[in-house]
N, CA, C and O atoms as a Tinker XYZ file with bonds, in Angstrom:
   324  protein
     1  N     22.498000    3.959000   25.174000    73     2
     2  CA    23.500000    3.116000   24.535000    64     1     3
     3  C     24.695000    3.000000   25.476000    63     2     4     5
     4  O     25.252000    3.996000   25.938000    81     3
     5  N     25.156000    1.463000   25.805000    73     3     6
     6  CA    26.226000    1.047000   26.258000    64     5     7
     7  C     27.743000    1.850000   25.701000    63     6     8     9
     8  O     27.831000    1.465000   24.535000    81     7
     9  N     28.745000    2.609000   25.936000    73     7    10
    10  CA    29.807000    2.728000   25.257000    64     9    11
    11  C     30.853000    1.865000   26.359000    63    10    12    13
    12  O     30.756000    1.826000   27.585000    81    11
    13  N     31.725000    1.296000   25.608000    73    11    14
    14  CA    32.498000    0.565000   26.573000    64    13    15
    15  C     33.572000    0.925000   25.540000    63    14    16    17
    16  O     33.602000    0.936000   24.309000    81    15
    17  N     34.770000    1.324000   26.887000    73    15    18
    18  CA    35.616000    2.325000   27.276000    64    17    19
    19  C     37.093000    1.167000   27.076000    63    18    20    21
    20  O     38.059000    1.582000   26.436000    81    19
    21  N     37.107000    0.365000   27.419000    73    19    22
    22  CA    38.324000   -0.392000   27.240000    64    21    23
    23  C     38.400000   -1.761000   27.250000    63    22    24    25
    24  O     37.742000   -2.256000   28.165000    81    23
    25  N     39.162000   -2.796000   26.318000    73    23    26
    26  CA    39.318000   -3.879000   26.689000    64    25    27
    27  C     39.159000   -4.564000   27.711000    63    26    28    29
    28  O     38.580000   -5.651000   27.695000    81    27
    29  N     39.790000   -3.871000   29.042000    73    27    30
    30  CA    40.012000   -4.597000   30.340000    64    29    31
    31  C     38.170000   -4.487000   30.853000    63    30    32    33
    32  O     37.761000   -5.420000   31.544000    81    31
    33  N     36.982000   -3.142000   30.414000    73    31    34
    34  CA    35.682000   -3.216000   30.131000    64    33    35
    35  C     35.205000   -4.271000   29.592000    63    34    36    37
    36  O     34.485000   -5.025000   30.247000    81    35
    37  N     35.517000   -4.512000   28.314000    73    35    38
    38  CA    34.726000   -5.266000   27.798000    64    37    39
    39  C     35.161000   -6.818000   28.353000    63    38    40    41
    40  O     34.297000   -7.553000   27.877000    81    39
    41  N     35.939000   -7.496000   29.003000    73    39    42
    42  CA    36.390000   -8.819000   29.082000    64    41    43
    43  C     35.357000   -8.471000   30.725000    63    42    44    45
    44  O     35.040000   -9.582000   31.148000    81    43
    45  N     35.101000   -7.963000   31.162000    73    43    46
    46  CA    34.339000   -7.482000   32.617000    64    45    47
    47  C     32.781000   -7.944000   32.271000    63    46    48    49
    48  O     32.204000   -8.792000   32.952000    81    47
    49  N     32.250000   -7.371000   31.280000    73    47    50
    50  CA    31.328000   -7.807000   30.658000    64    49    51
    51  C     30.789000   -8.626000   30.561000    63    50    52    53
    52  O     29.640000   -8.873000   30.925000    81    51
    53  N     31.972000   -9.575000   29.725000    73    51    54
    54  CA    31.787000  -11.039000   29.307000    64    53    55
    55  C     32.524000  -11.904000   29.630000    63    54    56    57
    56  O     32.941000  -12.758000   28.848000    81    55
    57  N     32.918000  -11.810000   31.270000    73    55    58
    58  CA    33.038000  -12.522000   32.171000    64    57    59
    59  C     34.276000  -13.407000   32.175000    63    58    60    61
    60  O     34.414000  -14.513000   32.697000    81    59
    61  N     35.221000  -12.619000   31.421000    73    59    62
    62  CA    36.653000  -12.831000   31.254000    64    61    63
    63  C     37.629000  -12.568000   32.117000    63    62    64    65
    64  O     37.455000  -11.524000   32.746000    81    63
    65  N     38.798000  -13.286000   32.409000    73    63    66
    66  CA    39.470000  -12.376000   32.880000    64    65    67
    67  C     40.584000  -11.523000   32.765000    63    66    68    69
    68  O     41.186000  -11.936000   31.774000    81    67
    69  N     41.191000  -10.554000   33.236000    73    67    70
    70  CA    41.253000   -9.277000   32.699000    64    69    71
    71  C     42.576000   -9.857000   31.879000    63    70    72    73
    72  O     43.266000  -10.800000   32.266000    81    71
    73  N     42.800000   -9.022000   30.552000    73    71    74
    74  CA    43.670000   -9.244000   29.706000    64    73    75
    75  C     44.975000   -9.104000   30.329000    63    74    76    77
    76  O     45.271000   -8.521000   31.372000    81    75
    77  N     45.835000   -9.856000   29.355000    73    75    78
    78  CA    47.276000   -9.775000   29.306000    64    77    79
    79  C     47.847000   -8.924000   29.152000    63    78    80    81
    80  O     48.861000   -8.693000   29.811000    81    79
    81  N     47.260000   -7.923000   27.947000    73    79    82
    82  CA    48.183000   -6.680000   27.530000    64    81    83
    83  C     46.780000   -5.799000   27.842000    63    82    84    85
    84  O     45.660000   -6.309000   27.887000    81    83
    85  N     47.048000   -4.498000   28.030000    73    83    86
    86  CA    45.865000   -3.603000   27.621000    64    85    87
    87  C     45.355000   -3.063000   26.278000    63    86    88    89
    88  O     44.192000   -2.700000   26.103000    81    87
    89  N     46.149000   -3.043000   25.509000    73    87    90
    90  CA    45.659000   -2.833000   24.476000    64    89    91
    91  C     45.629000   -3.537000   23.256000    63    90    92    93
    92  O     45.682000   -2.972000   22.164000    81    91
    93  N     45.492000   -5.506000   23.508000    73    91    94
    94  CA    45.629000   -6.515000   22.583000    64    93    95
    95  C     44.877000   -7.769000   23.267000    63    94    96    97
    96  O     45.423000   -8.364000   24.196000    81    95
    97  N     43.575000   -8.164000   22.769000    73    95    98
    98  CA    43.450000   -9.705000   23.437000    64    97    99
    99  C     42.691000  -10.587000   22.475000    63    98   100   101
   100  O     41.930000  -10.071000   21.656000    81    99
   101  N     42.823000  -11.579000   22.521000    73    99   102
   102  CA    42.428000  -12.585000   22.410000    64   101   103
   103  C     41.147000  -12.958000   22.591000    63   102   104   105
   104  O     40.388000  -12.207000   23.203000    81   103
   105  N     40.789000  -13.954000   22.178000    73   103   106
   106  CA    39.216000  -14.396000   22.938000    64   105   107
   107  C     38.363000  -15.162000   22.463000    63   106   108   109
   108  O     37.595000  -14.739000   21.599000    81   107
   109  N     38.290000  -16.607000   22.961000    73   107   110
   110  CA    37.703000  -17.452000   22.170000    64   109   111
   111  C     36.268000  -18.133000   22.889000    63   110   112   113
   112  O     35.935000  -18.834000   23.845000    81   111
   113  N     35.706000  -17.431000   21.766000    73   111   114
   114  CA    34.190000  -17.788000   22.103000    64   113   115
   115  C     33.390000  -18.229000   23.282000    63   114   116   117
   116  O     32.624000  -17.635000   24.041000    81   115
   117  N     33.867000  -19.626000   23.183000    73   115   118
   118  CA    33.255000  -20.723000   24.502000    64   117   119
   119  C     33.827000  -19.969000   25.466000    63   118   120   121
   120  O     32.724000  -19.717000   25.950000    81   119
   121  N     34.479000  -19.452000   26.093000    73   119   122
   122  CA    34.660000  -19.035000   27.075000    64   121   123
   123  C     34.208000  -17.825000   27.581000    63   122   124   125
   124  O     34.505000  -17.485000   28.726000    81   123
   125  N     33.242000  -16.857000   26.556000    73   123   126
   126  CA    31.963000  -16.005000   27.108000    64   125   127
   127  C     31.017000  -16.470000   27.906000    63   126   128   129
   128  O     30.482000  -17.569000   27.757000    81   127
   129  N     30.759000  -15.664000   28.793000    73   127   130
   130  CA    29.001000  -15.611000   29.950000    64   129   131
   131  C     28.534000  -14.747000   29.752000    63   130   132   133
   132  O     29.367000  -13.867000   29.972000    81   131
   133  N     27.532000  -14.267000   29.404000    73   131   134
   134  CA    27.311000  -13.080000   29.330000    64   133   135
   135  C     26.411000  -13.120000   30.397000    63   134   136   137
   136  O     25.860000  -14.207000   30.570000    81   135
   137  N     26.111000  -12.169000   31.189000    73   135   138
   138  CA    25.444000  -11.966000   32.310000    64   137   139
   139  C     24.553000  -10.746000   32.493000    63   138   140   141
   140  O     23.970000  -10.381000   33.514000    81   139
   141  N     24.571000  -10.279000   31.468000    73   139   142
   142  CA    23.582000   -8.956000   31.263000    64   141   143
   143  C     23.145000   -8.935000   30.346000    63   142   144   145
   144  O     23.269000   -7.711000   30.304000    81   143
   145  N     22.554000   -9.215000   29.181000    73   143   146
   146  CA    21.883000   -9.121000   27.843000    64   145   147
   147  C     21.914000   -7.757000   27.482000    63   146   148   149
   148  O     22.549000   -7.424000   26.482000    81   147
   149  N     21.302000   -6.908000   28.177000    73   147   150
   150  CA    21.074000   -5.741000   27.843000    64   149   151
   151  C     22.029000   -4.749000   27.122000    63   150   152   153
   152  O     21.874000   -3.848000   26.298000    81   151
   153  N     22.986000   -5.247000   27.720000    73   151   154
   154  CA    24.440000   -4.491000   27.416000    64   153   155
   155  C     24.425000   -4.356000   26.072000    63   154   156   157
   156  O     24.645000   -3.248000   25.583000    81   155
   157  N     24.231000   -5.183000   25.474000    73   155   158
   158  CA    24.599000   -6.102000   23.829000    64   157   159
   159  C     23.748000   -5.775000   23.085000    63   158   160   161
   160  O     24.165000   -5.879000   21.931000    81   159
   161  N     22.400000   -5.302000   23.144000    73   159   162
   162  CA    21.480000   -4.903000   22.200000    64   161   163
   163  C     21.640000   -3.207000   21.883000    63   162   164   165
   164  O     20.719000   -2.729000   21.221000    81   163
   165  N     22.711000   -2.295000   22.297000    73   163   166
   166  CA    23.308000   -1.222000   22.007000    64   165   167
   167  C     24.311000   -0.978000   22.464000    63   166   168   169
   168  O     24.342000   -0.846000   23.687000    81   167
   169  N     25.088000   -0.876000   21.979000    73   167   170
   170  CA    27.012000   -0.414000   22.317000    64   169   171
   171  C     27.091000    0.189000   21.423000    63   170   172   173
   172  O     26.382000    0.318000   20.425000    81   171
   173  N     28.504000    0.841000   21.925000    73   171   174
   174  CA    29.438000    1.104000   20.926000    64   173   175
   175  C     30.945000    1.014000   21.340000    63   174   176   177
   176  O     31.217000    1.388000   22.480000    81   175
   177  N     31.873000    0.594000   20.598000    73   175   178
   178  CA    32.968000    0.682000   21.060000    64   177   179
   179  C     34.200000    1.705000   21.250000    63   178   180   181
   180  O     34.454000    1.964000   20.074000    81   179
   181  N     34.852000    2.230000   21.803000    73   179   182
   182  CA    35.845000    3.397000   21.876000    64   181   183
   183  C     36.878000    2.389000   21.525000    63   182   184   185
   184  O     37.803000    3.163000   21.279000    81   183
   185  N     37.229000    1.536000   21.384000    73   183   186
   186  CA    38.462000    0.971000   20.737000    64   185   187
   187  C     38.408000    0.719000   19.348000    63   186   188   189
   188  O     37.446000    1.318000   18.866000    81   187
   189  N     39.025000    0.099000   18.534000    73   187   190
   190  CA    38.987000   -0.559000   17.563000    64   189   191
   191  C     38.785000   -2.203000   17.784000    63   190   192   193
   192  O     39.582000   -2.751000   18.545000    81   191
   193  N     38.028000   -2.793000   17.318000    73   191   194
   194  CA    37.673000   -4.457000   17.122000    64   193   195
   195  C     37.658000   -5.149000   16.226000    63   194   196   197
   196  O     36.600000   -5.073000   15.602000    81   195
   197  N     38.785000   -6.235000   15.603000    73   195   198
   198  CA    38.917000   -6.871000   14.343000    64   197   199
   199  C     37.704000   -8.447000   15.226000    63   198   200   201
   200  O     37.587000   -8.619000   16.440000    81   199
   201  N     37.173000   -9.115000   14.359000    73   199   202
   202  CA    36.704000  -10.275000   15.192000    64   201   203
   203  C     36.999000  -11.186000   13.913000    63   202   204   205
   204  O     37.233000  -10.728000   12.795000    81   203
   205  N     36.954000  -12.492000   14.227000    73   203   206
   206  CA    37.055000  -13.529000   13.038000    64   205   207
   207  C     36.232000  -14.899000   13.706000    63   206   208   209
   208  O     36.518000  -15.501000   14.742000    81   207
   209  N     35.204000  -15.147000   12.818000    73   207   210
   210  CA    34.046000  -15.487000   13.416000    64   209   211
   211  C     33.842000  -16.800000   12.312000    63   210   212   213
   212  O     33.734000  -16.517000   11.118000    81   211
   213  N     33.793000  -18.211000   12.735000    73   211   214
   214  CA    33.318000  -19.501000   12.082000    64   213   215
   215  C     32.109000  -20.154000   12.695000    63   214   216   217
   216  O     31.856000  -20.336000   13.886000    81   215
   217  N     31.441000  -20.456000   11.657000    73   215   218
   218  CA    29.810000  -21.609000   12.031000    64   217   219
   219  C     29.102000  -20.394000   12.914000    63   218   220   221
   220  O     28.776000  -20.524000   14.094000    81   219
   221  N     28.952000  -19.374000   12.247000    73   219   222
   222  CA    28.157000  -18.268000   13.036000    64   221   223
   223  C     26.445000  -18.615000   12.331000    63   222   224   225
   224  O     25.987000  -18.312000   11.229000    81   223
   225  N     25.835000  -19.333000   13.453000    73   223   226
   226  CA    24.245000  -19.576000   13.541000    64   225   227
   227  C     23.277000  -17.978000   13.263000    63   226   228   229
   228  O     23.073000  -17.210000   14.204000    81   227
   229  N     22.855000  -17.739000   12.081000    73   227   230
   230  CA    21.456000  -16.982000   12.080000    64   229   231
   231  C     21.898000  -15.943000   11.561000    63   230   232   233
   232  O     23.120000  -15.992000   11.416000    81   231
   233  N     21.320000  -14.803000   11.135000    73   231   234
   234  CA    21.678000  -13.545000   11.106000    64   233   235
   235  C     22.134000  -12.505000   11.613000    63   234   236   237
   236  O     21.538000  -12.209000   12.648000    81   235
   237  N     23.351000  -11.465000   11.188000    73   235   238
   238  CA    23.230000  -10.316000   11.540000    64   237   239
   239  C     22.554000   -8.951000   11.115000    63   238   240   241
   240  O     22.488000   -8.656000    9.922000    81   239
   241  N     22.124000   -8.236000   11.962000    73   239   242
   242  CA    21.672000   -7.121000   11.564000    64   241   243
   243  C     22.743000   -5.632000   11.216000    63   242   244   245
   244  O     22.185000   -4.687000   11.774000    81   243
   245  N     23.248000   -5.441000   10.939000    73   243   246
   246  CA    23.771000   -4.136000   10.306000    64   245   247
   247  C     23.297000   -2.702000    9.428000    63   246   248   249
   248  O     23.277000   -2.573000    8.204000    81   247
   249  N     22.950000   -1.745000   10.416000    73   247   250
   250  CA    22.446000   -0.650000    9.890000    64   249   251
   251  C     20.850000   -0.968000    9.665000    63   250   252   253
   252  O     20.297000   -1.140000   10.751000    81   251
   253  N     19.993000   -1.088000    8.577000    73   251   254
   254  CA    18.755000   -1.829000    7.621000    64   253   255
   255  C     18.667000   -2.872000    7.598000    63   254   256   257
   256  O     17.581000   -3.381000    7.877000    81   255
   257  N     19.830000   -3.702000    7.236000    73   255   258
   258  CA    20.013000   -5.006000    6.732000    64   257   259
   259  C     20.223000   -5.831000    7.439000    63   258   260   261
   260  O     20.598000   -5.445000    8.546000    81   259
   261  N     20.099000   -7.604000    7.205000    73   259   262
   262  CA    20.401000   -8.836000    8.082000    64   261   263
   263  C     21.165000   -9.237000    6.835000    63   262   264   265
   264  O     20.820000   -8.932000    5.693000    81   263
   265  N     22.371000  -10.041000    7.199000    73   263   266
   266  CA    23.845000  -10.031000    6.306000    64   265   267
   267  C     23.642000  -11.760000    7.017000    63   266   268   269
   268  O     23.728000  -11.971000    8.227000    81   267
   269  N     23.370000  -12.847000    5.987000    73   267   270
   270  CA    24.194000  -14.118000    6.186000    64   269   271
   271  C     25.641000  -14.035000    6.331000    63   270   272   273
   272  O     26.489000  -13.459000    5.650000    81   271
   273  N     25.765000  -15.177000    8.016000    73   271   274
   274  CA    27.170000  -15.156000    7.599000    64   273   275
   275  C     27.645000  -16.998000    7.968000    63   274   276   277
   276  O     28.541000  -17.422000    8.697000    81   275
   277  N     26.880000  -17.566000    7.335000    73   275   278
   278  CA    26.952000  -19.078000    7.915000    64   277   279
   279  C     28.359000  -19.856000    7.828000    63   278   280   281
   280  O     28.766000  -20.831000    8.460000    81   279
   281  N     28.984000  -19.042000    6.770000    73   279   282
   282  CA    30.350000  -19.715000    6.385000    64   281   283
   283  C     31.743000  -18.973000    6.489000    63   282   284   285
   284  O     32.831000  -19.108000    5.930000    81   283
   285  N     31.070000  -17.878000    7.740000    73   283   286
   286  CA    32.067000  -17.099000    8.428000    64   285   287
   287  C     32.129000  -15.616000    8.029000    63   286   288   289
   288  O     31.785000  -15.013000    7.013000    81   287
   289  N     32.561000  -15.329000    8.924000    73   287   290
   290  CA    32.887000  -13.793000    8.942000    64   289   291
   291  C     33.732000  -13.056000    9.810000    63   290   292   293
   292  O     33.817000  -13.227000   11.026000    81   291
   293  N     34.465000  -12.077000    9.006000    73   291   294
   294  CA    35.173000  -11.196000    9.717000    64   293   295
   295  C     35.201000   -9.424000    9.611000    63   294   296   297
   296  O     35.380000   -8.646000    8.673000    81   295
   297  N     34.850000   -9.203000   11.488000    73   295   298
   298  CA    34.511000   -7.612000   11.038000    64   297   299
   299  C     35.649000   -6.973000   11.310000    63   298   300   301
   300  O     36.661000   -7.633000   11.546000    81   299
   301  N     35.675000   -5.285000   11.325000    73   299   302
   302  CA    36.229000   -4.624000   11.326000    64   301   303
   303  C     35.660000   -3.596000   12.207000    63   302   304   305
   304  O     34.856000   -2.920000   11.566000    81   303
   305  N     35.767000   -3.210000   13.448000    73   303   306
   306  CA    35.053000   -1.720000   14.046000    64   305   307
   307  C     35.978000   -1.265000   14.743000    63   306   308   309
   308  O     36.749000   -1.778000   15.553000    81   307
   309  N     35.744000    0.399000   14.108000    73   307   310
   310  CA    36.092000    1.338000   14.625000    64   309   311
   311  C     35.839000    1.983000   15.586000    63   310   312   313
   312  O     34.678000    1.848000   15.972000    81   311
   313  N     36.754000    2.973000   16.427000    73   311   314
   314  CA    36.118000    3.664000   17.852000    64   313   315
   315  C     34.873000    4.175000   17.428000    63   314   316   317
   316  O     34.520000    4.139000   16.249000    81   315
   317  N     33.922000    4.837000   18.704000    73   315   318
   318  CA    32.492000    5.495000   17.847000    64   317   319
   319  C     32.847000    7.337000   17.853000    63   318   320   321
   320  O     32.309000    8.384000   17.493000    81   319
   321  N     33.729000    7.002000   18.316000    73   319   322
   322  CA    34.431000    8.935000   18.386000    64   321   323
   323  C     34.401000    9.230000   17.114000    63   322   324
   324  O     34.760000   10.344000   16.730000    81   323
C-alpha cells in the first residue's frame, strides 16, 4: 500500500504543481494526469482530505460496499495513523 506523506506528495502524483501553501490546496479535477495507476488502487493518506465531487460517473467502492454517487458527493478522510 501507497501511503502518501504530504500534499506537496500527492500534487507530484497527479501531476500538479506544487501547492501554494503546504498545508491547504485546491484542485480541480481536469487538471489531473495521472501517470501511474497503480498508486491509486491502494493508499492511504497521512493528512486529512475533505473532497467535493459533482457528475461523478460509476461507482465507489468503500470497505464491502459500492455507494452511488451520480448526484455528487462529498468525503471526509482522515490521516491512516
Amino acid at each position: 500500500m501507497k501511503v502518501i506523506n504530504s500534499i506537496s506528495e500527492k500534487h507530484r502524483l497527479l501531476s500538479l504543481p506544487e501547492p501554494l501553501h503546504p498545508l491547504i490546496s485546491m484542485v480541480h479535477i481536469a487538471n489531473i494526469r495521472v501517470l501511474d495507476d497503480s498508486v491509486w488502487k491502494h493508499f492511504s493518506l497521512d493528512f486529512y482530505c475533505i473532497s467535493l465531487k459533482r457528475n461523478v460517473i460509476g461507482k465507489m467502492r468503500y470497505g464491502q460496499q459500492y455507494y452511488d454517487h451520480t448526484k455528487g458527493l462529498m468525503t471526509f478522510v482522515a490521516p491512516s495513523g
